[in-house]
VOSETI-110171 format. One record per residue: residue number from 0; residue in three letters; x, y, z of N, C-alpha, C in turn. Coordinates in Angstrom, 3 decimals, decimal comma. Last residue first. Example, Ala and Ser with C-alpha at 12.3 -4.5 7.8 and 13.67 -1.06 7.14 Angstrom:
REM residues 2
   i  aa      n_x      n_y      n_z     ca_x     ca_y     ca_z      c_x      c_y      c_z
   1 ser   12,850   -2,250    7,080   13,670   -1,060    7,140   12,900    0,030    7,870
   0 ala   13,190   -5,690    7,800   12,300   -4,500    7,800   13,200   -3,300    7,800
REM end
This chain:
REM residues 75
   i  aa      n_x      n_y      n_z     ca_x     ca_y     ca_z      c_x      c_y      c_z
  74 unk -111,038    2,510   -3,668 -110,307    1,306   -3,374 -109,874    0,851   -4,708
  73 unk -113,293    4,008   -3,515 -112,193    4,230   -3,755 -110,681    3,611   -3,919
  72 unk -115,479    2,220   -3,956 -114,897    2,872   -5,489 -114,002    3,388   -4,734
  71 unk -115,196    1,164   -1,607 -114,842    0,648   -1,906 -114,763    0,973   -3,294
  70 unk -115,814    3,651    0,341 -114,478    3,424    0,210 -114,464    2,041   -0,810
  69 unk -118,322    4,196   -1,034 -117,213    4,997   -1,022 -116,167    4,804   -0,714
  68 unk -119,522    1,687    0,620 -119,582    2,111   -1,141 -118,380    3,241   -1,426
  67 unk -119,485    2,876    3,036 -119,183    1,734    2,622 -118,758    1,261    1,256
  66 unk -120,721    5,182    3,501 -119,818    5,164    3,639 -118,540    4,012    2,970
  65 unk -123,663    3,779    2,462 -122,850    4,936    1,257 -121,603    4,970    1,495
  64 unk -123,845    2,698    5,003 -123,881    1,738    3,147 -123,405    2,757    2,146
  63 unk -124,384    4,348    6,817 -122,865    3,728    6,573 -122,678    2,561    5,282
  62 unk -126,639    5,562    5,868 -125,202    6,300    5,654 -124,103    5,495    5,849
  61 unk -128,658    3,936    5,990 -128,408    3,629    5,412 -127,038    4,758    4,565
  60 unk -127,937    3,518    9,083 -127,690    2,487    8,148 -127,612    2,943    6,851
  59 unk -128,859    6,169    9,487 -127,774    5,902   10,250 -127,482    4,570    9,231
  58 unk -132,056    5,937    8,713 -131,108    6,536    8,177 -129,562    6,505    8,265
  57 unk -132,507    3,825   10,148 -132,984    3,607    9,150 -131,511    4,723    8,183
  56 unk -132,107    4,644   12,840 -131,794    3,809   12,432 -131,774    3,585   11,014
  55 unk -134,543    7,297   12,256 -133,034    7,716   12,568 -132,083    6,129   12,610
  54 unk -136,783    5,980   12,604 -136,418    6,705   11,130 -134,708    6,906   11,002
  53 unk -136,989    4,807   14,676 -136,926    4,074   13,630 -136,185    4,734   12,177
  52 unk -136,730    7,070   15,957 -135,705    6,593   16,624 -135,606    4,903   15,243
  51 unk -139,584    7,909   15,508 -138,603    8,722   14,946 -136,897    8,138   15,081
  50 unk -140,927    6,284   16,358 -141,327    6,172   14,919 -140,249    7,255   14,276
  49 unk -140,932    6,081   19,442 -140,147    4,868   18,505 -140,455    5,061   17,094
  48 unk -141,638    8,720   19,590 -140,453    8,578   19,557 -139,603    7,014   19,192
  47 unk -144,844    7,883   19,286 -144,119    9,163   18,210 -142,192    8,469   18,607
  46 unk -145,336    6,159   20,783 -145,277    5,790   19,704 -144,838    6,653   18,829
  45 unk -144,479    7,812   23,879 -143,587    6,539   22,967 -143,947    6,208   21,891
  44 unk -145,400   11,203   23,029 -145,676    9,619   23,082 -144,495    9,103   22,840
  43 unk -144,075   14,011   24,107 -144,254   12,802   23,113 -144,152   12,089   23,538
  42 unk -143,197   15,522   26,193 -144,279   16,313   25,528 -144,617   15,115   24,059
  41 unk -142,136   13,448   28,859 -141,651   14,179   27,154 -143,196   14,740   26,599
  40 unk -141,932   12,205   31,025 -141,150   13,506   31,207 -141,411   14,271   29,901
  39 unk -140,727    9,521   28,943 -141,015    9,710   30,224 -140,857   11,180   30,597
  38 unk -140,212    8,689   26,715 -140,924    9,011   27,094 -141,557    9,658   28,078
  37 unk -137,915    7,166   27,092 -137,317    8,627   26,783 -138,676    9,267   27,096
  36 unk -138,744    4,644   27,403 -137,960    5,204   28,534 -138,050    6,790   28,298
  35 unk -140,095    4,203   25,038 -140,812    4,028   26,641 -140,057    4,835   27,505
  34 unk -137,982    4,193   23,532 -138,927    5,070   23,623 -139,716    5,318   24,625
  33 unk -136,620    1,799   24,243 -136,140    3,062   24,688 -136,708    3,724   24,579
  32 unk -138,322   -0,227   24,189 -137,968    0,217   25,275 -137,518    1,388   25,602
  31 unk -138,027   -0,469   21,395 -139,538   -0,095   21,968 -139,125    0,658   23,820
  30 unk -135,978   -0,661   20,724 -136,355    0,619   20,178 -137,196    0,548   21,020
  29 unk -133,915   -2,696   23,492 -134,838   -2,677   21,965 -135,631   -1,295   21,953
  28 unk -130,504   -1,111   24,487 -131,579   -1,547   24,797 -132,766   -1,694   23,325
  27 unk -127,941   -0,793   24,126 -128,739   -2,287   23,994 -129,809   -2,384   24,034
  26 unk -127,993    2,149   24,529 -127,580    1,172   22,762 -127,833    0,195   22,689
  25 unk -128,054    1,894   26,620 -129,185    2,759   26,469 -128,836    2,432   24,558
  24 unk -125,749    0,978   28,062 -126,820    0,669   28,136 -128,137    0,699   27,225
  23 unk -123,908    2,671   26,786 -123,465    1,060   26,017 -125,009    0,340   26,648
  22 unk -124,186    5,113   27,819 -124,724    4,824   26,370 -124,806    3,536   25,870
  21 unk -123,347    4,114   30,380 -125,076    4,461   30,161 -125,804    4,575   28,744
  20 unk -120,732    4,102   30,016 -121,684    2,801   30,394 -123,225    2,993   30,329
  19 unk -120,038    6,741   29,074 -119,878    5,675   28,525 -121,098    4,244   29,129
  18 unk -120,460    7,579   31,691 -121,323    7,892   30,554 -121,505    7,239   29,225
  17 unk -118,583    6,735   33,289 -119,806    6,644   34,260 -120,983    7,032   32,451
  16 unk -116,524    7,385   32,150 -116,881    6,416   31,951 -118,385    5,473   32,589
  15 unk -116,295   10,489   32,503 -116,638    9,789   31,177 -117,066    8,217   31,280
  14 unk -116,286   10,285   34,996 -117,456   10,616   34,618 -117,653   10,528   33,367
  13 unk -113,574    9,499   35,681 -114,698    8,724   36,192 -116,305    8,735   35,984
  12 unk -112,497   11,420   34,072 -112,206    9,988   33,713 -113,565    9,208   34,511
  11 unk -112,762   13,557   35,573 -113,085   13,792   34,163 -113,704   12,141   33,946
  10 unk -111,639   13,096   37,858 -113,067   12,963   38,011 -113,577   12,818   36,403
   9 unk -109,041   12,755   37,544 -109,678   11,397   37,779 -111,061   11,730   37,382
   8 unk -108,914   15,110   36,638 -108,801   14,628   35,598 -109,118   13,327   35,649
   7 unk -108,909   16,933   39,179 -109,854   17,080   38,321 -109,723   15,662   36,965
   6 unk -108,359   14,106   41,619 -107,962   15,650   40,940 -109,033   15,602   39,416
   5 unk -109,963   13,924   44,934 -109,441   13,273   43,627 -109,385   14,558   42,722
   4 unk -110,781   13,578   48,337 -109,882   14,357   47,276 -109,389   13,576   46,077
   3 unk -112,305   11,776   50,577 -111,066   11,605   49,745 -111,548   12,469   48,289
   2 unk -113,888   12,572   53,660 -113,700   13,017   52,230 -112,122   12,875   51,247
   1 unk -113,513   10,216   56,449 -113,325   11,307   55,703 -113,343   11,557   54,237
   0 unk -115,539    9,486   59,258 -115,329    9,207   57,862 -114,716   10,441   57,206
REM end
């Protein structure tokens, strides 16, 4: 068997998208799960990190309602 050689910029490409697919995973997945998951290994409970991963939804929404509002007084 031999070692096939790829140039740095395939690998770039193959590892962005190798990361890409883990965020498009790890974005479907429900809050509860992911806390469970992140949990793992973490000096915090899953109920601490689904109460912070709530807060951070919470907030993330409610910046793209300002974003939202802003373009439409600018409009």
């Amino acid at each position: 068997m031999s070692a096939q050689v790829i140039t740095r910029d395939e690998a770039i490409r193959n590892a962005r998208a190798a990361l890409d697919a883990a965020r498009r995973r790890r974005d479907s997945m429900p809050i509860r799960q992911a806390a469970e998951a992140a949990a793992i290994g973490s000096t915090k409970t899953a109920d601490e990190i689904e109460l912070i991963l709530r807060r951070l939804h919470r907030q993330a929404a409610a910046q793209r309602g300002q974003g939202e509002q802003q373009l439409a007084d600018a409009a």
